[in-house]
N, CA and C atoms as an extended XYZ file, in Angstrom:
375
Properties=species:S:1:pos:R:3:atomname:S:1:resname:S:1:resid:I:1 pbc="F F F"
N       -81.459       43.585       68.623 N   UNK     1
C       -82.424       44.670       68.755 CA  UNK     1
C       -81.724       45.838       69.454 C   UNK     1
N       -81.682       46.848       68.499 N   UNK     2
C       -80.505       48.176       69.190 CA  UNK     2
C       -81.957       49.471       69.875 C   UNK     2
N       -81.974       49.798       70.610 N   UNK     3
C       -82.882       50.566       71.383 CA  UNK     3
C       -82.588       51.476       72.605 C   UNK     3
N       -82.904       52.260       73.167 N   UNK     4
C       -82.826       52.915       74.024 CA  UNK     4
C       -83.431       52.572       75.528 C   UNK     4
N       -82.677       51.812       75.949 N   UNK     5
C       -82.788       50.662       77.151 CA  UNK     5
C       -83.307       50.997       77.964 C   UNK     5
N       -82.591       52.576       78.716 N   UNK     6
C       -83.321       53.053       79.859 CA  UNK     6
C       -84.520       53.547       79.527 C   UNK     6
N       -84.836       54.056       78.326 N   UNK     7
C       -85.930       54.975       77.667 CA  UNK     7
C       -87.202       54.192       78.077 C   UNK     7
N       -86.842       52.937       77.337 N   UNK     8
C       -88.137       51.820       77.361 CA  UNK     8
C       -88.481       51.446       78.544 C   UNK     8
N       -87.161       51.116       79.498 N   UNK     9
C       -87.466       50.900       80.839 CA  UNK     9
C       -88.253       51.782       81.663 C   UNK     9
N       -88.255       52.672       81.778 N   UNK    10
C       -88.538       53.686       81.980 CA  UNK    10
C       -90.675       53.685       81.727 C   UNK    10
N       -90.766       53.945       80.371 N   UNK    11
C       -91.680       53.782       79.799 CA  UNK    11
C       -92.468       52.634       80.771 C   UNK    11
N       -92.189       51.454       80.384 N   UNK    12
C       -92.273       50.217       80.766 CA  UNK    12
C       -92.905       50.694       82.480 C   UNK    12
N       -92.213       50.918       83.163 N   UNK    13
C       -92.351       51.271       84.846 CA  UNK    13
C       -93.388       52.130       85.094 C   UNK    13
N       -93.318       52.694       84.047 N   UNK    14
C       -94.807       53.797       83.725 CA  UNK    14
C       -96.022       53.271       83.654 C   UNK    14
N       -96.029       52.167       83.036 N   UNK    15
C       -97.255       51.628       82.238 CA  UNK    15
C       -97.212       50.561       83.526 C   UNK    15
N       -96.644       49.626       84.007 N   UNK    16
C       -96.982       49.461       84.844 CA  UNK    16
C       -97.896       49.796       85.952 C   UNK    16
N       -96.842       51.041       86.843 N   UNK    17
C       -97.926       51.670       87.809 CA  UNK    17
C       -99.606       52.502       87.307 C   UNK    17
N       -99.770       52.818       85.984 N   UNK    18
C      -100.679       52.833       85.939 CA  UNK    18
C      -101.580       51.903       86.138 C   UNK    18
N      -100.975       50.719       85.307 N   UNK    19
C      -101.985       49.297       85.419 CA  UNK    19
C      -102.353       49.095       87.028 C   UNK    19
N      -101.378       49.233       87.821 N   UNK    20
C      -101.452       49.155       88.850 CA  UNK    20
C      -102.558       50.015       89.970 C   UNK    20
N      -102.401       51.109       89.410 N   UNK    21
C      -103.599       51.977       89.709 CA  UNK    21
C      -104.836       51.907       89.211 C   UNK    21
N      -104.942       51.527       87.567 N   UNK    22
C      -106.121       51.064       86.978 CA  UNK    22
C      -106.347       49.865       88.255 C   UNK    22
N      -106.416       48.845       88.299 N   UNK    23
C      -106.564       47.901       89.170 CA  UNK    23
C      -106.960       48.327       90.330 C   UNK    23
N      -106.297       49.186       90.906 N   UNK    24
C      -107.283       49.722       92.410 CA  UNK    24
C      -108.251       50.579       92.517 C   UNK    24
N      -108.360       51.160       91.426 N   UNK    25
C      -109.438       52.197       90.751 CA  UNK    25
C      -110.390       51.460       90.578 C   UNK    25
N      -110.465       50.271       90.002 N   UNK    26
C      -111.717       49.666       89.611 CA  UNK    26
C      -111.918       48.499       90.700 C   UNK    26
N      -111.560       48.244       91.800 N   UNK    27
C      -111.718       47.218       92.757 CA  UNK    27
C      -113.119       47.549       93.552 C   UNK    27
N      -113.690       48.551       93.005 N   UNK    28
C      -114.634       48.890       94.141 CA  UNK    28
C      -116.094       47.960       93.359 C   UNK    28
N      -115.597       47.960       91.739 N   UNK    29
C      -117.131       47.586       90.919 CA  UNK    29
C      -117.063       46.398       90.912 C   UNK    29
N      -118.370       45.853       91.064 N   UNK    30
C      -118.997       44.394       90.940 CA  UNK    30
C      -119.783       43.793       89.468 C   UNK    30
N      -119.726       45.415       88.690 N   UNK    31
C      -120.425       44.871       87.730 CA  UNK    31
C      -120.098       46.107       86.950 C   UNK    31
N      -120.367       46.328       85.709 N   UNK    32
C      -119.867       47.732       84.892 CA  UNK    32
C      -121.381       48.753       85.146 C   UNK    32
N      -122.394       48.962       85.514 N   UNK    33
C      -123.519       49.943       86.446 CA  UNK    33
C      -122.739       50.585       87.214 C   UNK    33
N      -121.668       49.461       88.053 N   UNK    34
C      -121.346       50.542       89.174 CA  UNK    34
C      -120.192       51.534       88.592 C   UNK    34
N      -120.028       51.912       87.777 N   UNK    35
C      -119.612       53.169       87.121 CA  UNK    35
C      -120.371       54.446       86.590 C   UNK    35
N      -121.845       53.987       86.528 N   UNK    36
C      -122.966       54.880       86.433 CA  UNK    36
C      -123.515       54.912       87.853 C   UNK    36
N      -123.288       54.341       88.645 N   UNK    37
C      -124.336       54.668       89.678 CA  UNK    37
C      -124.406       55.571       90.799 C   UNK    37
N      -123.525       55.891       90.853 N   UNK    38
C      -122.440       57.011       91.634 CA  UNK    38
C      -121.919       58.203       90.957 C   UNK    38
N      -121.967       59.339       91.519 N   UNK    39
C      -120.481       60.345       90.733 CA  UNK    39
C      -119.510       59.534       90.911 C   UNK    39
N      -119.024       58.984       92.381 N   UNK    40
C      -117.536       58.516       92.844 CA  UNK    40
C      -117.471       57.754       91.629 C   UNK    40
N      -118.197       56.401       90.788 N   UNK    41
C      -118.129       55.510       90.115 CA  UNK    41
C      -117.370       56.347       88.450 C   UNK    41
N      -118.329       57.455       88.533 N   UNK    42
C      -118.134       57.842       87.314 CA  UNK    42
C      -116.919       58.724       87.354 C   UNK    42
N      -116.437       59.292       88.229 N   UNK    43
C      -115.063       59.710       88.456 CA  UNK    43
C      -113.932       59.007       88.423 C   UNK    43
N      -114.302       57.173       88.789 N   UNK    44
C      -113.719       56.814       88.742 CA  UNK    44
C      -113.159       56.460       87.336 C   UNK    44
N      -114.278       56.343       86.542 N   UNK    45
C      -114.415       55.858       85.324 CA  UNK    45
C      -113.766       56.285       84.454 C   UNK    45
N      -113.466       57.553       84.466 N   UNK    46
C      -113.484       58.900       84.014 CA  UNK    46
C      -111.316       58.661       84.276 C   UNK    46
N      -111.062       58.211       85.879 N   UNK    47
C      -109.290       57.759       85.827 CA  UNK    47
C      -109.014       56.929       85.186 C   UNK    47
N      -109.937       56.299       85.455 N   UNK    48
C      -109.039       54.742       84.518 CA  UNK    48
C      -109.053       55.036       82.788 C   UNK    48
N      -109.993       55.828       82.566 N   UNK    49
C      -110.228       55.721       81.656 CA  UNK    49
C      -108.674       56.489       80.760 C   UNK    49
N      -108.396       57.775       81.542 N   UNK    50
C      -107.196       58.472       81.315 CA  UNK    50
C      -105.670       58.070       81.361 C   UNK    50
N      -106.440       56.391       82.585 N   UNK    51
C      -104.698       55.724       82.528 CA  UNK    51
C      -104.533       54.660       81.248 C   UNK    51
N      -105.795       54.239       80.889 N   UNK    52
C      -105.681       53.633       79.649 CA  UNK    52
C      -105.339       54.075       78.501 C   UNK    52
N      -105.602       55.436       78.590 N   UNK    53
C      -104.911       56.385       77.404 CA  UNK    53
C      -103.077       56.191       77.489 C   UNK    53
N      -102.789       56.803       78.754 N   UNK    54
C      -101.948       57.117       78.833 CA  UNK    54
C      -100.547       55.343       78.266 C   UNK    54
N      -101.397       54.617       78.940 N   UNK    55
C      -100.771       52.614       78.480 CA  UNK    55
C      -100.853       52.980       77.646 C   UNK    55
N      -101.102       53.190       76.249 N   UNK    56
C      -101.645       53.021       75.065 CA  UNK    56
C      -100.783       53.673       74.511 C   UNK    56
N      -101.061       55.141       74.567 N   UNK    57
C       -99.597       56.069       73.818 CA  UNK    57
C       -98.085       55.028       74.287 C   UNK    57
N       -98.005       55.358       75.512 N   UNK    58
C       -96.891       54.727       76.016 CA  UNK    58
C       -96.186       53.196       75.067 C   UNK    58
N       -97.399       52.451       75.021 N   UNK    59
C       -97.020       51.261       74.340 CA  UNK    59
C       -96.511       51.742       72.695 C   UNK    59
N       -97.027       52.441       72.097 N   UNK    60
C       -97.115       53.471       70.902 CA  UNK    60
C       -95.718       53.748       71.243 C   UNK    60
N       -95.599       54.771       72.084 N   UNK    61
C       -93.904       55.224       72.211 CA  UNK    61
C       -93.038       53.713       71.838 C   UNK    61
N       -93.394       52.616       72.955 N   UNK    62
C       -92.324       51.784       72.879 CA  UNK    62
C       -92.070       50.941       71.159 C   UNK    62
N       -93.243       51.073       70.716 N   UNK    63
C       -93.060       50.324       69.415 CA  UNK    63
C       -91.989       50.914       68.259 C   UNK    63
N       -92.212       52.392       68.615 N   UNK    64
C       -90.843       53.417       68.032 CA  UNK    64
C       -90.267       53.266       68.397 C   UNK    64
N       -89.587       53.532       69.562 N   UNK    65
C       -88.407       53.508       70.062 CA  UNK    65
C       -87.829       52.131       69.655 C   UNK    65
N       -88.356       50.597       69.646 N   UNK    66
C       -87.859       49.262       69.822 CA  UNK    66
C       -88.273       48.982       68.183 C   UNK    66
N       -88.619       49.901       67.207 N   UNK    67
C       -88.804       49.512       65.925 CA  UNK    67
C       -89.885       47.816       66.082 C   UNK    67
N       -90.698       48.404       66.483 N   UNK    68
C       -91.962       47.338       66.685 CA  UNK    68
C       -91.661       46.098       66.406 C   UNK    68
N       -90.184       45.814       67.575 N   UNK    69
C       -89.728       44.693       68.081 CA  UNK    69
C       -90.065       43.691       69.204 C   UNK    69
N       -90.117       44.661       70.365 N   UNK    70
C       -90.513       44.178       71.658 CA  UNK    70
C       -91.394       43.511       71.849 C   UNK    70
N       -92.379       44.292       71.714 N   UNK    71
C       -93.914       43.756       71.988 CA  UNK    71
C       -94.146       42.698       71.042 C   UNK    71
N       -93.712       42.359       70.353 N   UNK    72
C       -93.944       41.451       69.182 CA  UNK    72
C       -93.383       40.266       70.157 C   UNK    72
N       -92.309       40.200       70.589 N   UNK    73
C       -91.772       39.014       71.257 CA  UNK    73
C       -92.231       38.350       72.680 C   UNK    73
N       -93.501       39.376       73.004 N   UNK    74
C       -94.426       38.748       74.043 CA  UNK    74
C       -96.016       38.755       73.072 C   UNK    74
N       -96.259       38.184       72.401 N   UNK    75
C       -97.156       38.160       71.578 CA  UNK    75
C       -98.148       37.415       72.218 C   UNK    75
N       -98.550       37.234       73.745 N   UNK    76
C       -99.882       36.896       73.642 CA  UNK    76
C      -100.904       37.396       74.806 C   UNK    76
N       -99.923       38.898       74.510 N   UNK    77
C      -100.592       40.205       75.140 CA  UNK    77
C      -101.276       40.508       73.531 C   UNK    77
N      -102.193       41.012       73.842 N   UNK    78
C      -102.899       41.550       72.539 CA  UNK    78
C      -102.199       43.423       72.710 C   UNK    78
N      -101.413       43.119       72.074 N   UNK    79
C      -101.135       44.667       72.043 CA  UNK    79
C      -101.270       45.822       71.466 C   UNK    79
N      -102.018       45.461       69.976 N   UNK    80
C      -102.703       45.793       68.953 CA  UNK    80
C      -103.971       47.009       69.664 C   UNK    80
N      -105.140       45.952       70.493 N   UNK    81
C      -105.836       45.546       71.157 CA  UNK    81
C      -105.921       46.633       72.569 C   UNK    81
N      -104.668       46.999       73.448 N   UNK    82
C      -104.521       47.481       73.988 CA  UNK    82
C      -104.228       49.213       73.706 C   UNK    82
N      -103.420       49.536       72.375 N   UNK    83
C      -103.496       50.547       71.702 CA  UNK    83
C      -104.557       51.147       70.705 C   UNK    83
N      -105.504       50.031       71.052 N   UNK    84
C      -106.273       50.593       69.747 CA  UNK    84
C      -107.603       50.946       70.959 C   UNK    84
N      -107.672       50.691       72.122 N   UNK    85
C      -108.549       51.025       72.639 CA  UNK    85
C      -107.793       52.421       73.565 C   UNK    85
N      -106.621       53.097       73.452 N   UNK    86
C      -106.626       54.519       73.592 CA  UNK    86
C      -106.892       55.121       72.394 C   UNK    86
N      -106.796       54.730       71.717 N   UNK    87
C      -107.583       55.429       70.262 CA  UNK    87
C      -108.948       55.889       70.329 C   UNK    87
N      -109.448       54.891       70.894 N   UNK    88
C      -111.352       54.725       71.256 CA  UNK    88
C      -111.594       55.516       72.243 C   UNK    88
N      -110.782       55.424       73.313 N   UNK    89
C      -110.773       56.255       74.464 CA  UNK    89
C      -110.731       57.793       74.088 C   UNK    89
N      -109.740       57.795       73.315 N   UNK    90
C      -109.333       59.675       73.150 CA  UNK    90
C      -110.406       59.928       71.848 C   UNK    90
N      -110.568       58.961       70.769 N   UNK    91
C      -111.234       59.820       70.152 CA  UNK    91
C      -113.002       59.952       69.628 C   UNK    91
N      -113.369       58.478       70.714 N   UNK    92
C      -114.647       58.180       70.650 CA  UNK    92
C      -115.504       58.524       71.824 C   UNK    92
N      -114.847       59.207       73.226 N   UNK    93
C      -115.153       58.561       74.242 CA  UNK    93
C      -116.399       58.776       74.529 C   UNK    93
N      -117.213       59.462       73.926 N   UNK    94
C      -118.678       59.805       74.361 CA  UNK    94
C      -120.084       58.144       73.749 C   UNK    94
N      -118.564       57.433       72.972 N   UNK    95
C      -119.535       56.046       72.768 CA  UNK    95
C      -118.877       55.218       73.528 C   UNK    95
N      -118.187       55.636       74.547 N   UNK    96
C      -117.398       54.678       75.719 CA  UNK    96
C      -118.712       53.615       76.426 C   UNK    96
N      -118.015       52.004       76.035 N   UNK    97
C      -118.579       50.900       76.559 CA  UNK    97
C      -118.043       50.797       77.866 C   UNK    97
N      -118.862       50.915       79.372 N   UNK    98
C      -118.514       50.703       80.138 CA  UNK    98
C      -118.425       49.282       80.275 C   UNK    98
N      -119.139       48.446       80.096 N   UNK    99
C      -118.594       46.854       80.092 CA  UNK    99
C      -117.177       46.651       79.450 C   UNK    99
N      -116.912       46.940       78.690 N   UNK   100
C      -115.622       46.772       77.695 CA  UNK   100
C      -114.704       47.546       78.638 C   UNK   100
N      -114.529       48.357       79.301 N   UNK   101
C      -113.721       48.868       80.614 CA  UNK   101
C      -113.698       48.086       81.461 C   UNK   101
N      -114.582       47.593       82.354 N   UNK   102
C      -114.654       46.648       83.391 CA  UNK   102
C      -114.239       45.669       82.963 C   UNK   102
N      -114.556       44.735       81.942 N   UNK   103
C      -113.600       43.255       81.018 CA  UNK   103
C      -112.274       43.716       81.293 C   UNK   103
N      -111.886       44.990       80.995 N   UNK   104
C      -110.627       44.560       80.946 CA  UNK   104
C      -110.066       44.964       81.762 C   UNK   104
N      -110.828       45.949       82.913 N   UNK   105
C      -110.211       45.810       84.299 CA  UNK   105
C      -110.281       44.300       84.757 C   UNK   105
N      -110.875       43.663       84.956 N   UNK   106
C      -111.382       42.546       85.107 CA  UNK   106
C      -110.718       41.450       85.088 C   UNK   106
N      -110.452       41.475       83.782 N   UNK   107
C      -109.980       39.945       82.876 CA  UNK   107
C      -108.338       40.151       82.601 C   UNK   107
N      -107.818       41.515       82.294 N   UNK   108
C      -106.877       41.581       81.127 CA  UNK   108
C      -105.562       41.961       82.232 C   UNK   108
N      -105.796       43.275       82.789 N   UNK   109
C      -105.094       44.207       84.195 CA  UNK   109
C      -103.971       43.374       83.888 C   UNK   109
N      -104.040       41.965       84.999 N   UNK   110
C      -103.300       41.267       86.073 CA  UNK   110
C      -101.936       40.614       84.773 C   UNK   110
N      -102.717       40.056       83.761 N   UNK   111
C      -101.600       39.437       82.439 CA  UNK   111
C      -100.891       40.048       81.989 C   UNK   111
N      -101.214       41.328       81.915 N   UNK   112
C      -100.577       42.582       81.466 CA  UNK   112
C       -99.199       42.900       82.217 C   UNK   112
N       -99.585       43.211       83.258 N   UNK   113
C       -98.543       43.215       84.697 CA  UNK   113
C       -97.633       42.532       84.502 C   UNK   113
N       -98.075       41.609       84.706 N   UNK   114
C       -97.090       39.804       84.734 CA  UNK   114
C       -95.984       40.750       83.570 C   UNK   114
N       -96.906       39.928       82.221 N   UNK   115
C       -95.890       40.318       81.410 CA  UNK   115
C       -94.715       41.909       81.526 C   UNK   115
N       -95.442       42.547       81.924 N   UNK   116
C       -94.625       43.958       82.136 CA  UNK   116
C       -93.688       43.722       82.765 C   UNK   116
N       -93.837       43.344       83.965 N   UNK   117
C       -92.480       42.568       84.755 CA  UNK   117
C       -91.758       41.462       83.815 C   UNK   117
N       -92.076       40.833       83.592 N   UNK   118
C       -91.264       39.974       82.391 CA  UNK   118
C       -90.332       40.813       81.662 C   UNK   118
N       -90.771       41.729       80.715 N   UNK   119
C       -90.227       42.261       79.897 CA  UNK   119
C       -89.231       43.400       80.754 C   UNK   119
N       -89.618       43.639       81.710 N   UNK   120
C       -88.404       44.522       82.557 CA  UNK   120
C       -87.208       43.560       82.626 C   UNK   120
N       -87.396       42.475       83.404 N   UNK   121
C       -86.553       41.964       84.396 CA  UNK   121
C       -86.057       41.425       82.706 C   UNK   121
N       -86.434       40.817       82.118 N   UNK   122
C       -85.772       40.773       80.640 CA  UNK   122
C       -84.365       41.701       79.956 C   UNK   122
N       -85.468       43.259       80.174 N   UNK   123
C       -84.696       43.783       79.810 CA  UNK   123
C       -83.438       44.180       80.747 C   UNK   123
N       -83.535       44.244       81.734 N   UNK   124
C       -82.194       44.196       82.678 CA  UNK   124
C       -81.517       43.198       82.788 C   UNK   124
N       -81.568       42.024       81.696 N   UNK   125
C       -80.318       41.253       82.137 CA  UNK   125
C       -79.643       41.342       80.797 C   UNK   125
C-alpha cells in the first residue's frame, strides 16, 4: 500500500482529537433532551455536530489518499457509516436526529479512538 504516510498521519491525529473533543462535549447529557433543553445543550449540539463533519470529510480524505485501502483493513469500524452521517450532517441537518448523535456519542466515540490509535501506532512502525 504506497500512500502519503505523514499526510494520513496527520489526518488520522486530527480525527482523533476531535473524537476526543466530541466525547467531552457530550459528557454533560444523560439522555438526547438534554441537547434541547438548554441553549448551552444546543450549542453544544450544534459542536459536535461540526466535529462529526469534520471526521467524516477527513475519513473521505483518507480513503483517497490510501486508495480505499486503510480503512478497509480495520473493518469493524463501520466506516461507511461514519461518512455517511457527515453527509446527513452537512446536507440534511435541519432533520438532525438528536438520539442518533447521542448513540453515537455514547456507544461508538470510545471504538473509534481505540482503533485510531491502532492505525497510528500501525502506521509508524
Amino acid at each position: 500500500m504506497q500512500f502519503e504516510k505523514d499526510l494520513v498521519l496527520d489526518l488520522l491525529l486530527q480525527i482523533k482529537e476531535a473524537l476526543k473533543i466530541v466525547k467531552k462535549r457530550c459528557s454533560f447529557a444523560k439522555c438526547e433532551d438534554d441537547f434541547f433543553d438548554t441553549e448551552e445543550g444546543q450549542e453544544k449540539l450544534d459542536s459536535i455536530c461540526m466535529k462529526l463533519i469534520a471526521v467524516g470529510e477527513s475519513l473521505k480524505n483518507i480513503d483517497k489518499l490510501t486508495n480505499n485501502e486503510l480503512l478497509k483493513s480495520y473493518n469493524h469500524i463501520a466506516w461507511k457509516d461514519i461518512k455517511g452521517i457527515r453527509d446527513i450532517l452537512s446536507h440534511h441537518y435541519f432533520d438532525l436526529d438528536a438520539s442518533i448523535i447521542f448513540d453515537i456519542c455514547k456507544e461508538h466515540i470510545d471504538k473509534v479512538i481505540v482503533t485510531i490509535d491502532d492505525m497510528i501506532e500501525d502506521l509508524d512502525n
